[in-house]
Backbone as JSON Lines, residues from 0, in Angstrom:
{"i":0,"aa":"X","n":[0.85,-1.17,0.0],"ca":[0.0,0.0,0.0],"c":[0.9,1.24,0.0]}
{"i":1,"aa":"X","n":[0.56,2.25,-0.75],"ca":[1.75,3.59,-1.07],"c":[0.74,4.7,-0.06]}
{"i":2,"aa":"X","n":[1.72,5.29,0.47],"ca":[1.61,6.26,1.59],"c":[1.06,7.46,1.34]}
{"i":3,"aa":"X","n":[0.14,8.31,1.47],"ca":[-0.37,9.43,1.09],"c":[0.94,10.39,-0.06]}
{"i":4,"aa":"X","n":[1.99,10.27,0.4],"ca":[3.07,11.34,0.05],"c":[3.49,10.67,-1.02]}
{"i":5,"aa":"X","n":[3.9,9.2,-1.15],"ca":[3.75,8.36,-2.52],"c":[3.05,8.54,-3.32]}
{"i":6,"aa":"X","n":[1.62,9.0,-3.25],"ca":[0.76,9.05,-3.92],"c":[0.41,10.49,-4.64]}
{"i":7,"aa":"X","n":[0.89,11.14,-4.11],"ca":[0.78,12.49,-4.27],"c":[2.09,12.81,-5.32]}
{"i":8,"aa":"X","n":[3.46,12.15,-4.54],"ca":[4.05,12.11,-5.77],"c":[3.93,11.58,-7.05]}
{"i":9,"aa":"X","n":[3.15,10.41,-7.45],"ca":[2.76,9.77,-8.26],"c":[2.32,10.39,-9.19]}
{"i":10,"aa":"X","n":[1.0,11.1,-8.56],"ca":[0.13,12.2,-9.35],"c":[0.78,12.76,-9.77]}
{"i":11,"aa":"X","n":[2.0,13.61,-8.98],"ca":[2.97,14.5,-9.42],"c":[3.29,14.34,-11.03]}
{"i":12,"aa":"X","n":[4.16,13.51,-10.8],"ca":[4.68,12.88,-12.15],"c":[4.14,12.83,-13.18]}
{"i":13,"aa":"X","n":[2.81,12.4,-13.27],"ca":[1.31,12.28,-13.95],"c":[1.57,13.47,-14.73]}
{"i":14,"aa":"X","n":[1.34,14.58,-14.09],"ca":[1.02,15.58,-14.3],"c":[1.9,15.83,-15.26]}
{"i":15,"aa":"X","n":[3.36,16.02,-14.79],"ca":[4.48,16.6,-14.82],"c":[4.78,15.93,-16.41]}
{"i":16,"aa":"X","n":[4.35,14.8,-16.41],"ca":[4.55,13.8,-17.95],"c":[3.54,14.52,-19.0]}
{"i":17,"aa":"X","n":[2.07,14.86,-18.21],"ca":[1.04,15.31,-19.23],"c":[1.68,16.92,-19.98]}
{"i":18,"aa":"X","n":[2.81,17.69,-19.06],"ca":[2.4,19.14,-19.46],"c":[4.17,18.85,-20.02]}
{"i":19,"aa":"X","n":[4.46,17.58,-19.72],"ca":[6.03,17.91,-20.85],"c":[6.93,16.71,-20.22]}
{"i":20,"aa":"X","n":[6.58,15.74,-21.51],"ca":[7.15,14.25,-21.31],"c":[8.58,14.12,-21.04]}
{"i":21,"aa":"X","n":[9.21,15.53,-20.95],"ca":[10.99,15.41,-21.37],"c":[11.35,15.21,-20.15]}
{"i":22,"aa":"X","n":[10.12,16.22,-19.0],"ca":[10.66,16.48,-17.55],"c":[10.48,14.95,-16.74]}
{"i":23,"aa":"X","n":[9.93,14.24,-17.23],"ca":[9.65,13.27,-16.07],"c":[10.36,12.42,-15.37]}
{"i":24,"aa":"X","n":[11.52,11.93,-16.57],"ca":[12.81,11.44,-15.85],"c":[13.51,12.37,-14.73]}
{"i":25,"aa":"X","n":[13.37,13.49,-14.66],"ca":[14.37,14.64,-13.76],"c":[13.28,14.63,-12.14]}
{"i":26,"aa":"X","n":[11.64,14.29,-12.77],"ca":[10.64,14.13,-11.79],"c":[10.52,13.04,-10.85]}
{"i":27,"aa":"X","n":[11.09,11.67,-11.56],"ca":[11.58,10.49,-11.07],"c":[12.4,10.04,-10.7]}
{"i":28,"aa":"X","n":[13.89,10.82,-10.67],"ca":[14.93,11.14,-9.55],"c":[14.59,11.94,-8.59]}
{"i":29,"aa":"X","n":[13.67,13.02,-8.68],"ca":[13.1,13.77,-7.55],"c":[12.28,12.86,-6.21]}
{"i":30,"aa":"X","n":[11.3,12.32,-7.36],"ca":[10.48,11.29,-6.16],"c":[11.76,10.03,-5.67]}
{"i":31,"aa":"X","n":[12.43,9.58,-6.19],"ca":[12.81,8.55,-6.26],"c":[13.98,8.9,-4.81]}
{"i":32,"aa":"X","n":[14.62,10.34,-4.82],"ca":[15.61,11.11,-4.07],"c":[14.79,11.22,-2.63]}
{"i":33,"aa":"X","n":[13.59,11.71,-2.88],"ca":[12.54,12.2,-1.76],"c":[12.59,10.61,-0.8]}
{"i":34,"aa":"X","n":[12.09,9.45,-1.85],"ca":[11.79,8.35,-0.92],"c":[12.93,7.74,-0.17]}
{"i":35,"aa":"X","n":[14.12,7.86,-0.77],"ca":[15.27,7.42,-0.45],"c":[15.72,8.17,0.69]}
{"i":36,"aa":"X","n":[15.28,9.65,0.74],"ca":[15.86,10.84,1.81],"c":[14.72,10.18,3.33]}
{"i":37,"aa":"X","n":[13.15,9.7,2.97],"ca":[12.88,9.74,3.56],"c":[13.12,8.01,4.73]}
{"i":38,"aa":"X","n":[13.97,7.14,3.63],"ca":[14.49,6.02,4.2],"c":[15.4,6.02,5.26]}
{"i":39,"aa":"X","n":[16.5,7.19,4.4],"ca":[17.58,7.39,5.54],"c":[17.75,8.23,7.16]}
{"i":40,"aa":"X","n":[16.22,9.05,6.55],"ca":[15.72,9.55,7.74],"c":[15.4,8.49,8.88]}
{"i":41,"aa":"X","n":[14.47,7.83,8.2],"ca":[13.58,6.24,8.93],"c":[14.9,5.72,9.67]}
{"i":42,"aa":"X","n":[15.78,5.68,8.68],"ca":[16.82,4.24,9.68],"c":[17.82,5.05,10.69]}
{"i":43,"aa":"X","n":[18.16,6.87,10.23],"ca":[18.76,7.23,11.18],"c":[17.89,7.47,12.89]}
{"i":44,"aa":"X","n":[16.9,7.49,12.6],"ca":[15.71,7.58,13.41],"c":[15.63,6.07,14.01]}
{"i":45,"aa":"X","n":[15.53,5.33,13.59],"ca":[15.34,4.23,14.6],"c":[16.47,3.87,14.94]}
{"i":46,"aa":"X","n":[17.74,3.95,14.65],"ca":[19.17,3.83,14.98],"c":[18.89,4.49,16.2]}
{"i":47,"aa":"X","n":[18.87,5.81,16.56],"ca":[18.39,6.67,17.75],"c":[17.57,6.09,18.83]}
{"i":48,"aa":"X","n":[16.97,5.66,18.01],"ca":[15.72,5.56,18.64],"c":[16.08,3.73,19.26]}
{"i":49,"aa":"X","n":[16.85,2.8,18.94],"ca":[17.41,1.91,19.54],"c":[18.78,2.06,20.12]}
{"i":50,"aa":"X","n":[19.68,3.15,20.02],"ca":[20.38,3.75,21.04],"c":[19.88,4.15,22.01]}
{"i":51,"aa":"X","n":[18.86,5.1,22.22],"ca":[18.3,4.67,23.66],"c":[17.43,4.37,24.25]}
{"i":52,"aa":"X","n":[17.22,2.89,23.22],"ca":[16.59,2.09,24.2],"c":[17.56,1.15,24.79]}
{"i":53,"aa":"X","n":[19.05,1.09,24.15],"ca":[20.06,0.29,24.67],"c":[20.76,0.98,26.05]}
{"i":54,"aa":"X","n":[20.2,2.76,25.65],"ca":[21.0,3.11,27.3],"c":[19.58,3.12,28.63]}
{"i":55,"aa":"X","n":[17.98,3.5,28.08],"ca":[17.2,2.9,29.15],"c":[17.5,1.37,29.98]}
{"i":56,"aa":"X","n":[17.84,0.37,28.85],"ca":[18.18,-0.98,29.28],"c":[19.28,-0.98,29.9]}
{"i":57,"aa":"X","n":[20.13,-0.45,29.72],"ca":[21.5,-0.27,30.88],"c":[21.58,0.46,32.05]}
{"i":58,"aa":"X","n":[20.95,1.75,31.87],"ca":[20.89,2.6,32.78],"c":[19.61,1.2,33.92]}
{"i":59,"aa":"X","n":[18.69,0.69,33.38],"ca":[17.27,-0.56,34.68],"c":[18.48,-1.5,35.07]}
{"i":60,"aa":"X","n":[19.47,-1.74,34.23],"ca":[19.96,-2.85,34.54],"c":[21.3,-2.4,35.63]}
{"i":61,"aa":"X","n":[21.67,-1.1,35.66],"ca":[22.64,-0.76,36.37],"c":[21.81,-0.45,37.9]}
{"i":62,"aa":"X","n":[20.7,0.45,37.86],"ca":[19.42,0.6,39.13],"c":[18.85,-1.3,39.65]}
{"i":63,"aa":"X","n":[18.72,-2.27,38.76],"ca":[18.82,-3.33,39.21],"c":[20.02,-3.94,40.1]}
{"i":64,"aa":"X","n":[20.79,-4.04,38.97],"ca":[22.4,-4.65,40.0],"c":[22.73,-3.83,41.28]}
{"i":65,"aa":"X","n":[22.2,-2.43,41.49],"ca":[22.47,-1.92,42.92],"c":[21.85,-2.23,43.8]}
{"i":66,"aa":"X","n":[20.91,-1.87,43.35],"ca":[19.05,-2.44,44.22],"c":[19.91,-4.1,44.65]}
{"i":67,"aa":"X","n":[19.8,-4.89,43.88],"ca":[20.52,-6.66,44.5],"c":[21.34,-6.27,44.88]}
{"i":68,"aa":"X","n":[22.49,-5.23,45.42],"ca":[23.65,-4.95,45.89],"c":[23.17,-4.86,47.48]}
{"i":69,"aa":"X","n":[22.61,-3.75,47.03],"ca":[21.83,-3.34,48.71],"c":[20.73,-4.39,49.21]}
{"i":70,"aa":"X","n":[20.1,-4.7,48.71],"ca":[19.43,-6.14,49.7],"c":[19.85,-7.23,50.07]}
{"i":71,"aa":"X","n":[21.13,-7.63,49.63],"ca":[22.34,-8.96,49.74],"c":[23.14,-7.76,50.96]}
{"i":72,"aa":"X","n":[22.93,-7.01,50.88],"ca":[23.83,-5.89,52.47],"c":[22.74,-6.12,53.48]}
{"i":73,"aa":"X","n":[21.69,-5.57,53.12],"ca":[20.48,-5.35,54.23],"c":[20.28,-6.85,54.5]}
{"i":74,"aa":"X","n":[20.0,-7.97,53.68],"ca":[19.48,-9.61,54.12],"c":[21.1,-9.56,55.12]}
{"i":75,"aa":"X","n":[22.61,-9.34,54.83],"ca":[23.59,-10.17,55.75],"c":[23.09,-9.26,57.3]}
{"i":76,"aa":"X","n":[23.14,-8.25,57.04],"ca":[22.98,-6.89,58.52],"c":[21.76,-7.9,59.41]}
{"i":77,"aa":"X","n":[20.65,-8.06,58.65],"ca":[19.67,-8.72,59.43],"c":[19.45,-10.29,59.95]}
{"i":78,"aa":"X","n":[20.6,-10.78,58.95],"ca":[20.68,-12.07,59.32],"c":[21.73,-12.06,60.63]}
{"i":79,"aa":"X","n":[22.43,-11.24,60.6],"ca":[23.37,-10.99,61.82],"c":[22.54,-10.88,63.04]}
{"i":80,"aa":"X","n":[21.73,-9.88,62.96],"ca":[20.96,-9.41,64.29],"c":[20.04,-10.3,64.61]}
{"i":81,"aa":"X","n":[19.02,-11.19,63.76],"ca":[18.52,-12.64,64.05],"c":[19.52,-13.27,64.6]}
{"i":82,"aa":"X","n":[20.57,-13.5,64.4],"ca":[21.68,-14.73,65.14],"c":[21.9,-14.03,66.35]}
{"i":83,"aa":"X","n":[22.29,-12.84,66.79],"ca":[22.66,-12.22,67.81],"c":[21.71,-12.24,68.4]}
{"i":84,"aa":"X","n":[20.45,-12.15,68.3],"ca":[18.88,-11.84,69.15],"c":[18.8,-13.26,69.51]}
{"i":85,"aa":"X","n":[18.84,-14.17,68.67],"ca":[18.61,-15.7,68.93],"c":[19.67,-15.82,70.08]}
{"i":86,"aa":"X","n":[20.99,-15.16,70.09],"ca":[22.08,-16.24,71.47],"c":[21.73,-15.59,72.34]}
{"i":87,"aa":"X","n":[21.47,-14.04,72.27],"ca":[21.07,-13.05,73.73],"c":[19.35,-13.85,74.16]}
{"i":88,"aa":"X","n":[18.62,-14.51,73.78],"ca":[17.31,-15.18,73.52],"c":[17.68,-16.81,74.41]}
{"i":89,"aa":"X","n":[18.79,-17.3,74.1],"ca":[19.46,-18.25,74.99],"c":[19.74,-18.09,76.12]}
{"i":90,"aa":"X","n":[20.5,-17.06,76.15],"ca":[21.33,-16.74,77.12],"c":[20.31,-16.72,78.55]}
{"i":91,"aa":"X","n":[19.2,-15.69,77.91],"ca":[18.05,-14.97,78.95],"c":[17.75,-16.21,79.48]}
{"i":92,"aa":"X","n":[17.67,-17.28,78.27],"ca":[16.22,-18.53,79.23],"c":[17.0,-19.55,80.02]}
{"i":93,"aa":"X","n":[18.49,-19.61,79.33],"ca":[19.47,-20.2,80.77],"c":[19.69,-19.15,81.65]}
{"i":94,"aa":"X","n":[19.57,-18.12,81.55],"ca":[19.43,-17.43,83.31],"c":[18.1,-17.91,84.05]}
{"i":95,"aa":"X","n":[17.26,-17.82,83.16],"ca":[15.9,-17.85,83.85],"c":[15.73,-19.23,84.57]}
{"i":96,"aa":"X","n":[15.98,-20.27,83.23],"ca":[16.06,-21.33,84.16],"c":[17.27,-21.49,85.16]}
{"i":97,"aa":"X","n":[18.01,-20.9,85.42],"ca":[18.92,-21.17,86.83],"c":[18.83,-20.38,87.91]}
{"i":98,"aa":"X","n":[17.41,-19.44,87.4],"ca":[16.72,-18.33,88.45],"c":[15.73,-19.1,89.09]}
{"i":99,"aa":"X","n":[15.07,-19.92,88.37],"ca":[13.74,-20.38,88.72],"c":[14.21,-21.64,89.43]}
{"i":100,"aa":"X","n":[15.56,-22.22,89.54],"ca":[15.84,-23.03,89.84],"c":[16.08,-23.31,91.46]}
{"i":101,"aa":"X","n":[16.86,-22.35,91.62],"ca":[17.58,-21.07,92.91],"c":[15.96,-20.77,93.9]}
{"i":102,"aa":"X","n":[15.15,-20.44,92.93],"ca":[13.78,-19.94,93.52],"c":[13.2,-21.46,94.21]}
{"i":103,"aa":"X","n":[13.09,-22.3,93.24],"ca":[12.75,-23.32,93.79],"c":[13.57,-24.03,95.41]}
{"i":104,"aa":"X","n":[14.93,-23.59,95.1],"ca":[16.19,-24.3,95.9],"c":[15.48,-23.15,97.56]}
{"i":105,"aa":"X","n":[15.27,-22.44,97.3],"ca":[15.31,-21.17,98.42],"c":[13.74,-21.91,99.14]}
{"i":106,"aa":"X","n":[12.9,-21.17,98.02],"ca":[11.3,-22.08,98.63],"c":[11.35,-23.43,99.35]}
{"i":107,"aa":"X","n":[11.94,-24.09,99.04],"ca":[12.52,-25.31,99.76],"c":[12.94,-25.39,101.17]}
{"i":108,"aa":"X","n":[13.8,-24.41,101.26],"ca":[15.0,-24.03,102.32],"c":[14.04,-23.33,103.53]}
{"i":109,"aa":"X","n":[12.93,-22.41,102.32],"ca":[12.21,-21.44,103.66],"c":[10.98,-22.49,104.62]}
{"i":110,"aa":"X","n":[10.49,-23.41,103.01],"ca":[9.72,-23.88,104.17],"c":[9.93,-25.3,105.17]}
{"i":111,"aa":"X","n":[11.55,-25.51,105.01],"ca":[12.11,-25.97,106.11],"c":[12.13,-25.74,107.14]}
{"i":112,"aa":"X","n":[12.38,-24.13,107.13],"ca":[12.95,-23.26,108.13],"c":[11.88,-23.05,109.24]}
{"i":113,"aa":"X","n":[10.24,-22.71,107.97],"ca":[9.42,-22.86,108.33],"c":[8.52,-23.69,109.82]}
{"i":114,"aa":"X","n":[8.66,-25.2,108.85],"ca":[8.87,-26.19,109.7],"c":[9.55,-26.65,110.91]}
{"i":115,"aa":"X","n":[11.27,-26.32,111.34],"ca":[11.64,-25.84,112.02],"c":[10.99,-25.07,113.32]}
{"i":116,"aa":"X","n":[10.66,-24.01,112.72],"ca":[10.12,-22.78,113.63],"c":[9.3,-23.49,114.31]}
{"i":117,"aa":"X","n":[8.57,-24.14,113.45],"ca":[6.83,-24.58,113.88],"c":[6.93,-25.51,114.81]}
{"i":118,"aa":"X","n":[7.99,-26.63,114.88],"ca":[8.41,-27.14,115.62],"c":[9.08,-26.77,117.09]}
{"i":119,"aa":"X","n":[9.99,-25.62,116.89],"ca":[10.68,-24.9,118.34],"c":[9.0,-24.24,118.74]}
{"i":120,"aa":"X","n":[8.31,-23.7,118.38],"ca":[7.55,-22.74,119.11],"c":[6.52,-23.73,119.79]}
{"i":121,"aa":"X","n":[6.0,-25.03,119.27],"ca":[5.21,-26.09,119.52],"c":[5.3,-26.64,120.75]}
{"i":122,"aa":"X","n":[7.22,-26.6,121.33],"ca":[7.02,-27.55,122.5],"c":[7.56,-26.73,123.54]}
C-alpha cells in the first residue's frame, strides 16, 4: 500500500509527464531522491531511537544490579541481628532457668525453716 506522500508524488509525475514528457525522468529522480531521503531519515531515526533504548536498558539494569547490591547488604545486617537476638534469647532462658531453679532451691529451704520454727515454738 503507497503512503499518502507516494501518492501524491505519483500524481505529481502524472502531471508533470502530461504538461512535458521530457521532464519526467528529472521528476523520477526527484520522487525517487525524496523516498530514499525519507528512508535514511527512517533508519537514522530508529538507529536513535534503539540507542536509547540500549541506554534505558543499561541505565534498569545498572538501578537493578544496585538495588541486588543493597538487599544482599540489608538480608547479611539482618541475618546478623537474628543470630545475635537468637544467642542473647538463649542466654536470657538459661538465666531464667537457673533463676527459677535457685527460687525453687530457696522455697525449699524457707519452708524448712518454716517447719523448724513450727516445731521450736510447739514444744
Amino acid at each position: 500500500m503507497l503512503s499518502e506522500s507516494e501518492i501524491h508524488d505519483l500524481f505529481s509525475l502524472i502531471n508533470q509527464w502530461e504538461e512535458d514528457p521530457s521532464s519526467v525522468s528529472h521528476g523520477s529522480n526527484r520522487a525517487v531522491y525524496s523516498t530514499e531521503e525519507r528512508k535514511m531519515r527512517r533508519m537514522h531515526s530508529n538507529r536513535e531511537s534503539a540507542r536509547r533504548s540500549r541506554c534505558r536498558k543499561k541505565r534498569h539494569l545498572e538501578n537493578i544490579t544496585r538495588e541486588a547490591n543493597r538487599l544482599r547488604i540489608q538480608n547479611r545486617e539482618l541475618k546478623n541481628r537474628l543470630s545475635s537476638t537468637m544467642h542473647h534469647h538463649l542466654f536470657l532462658s538459661l538465666q531464667n532457668e537457673k533463676l527459677k531453679s535457685e527460687s525453687i532451691d530457696l522455697m525449699s529451704k524457707l519452708l524448712d525453716l518454716y517447719q523448724i520454727l513450727g516445731t521450736m515454738l510447739s514444744q
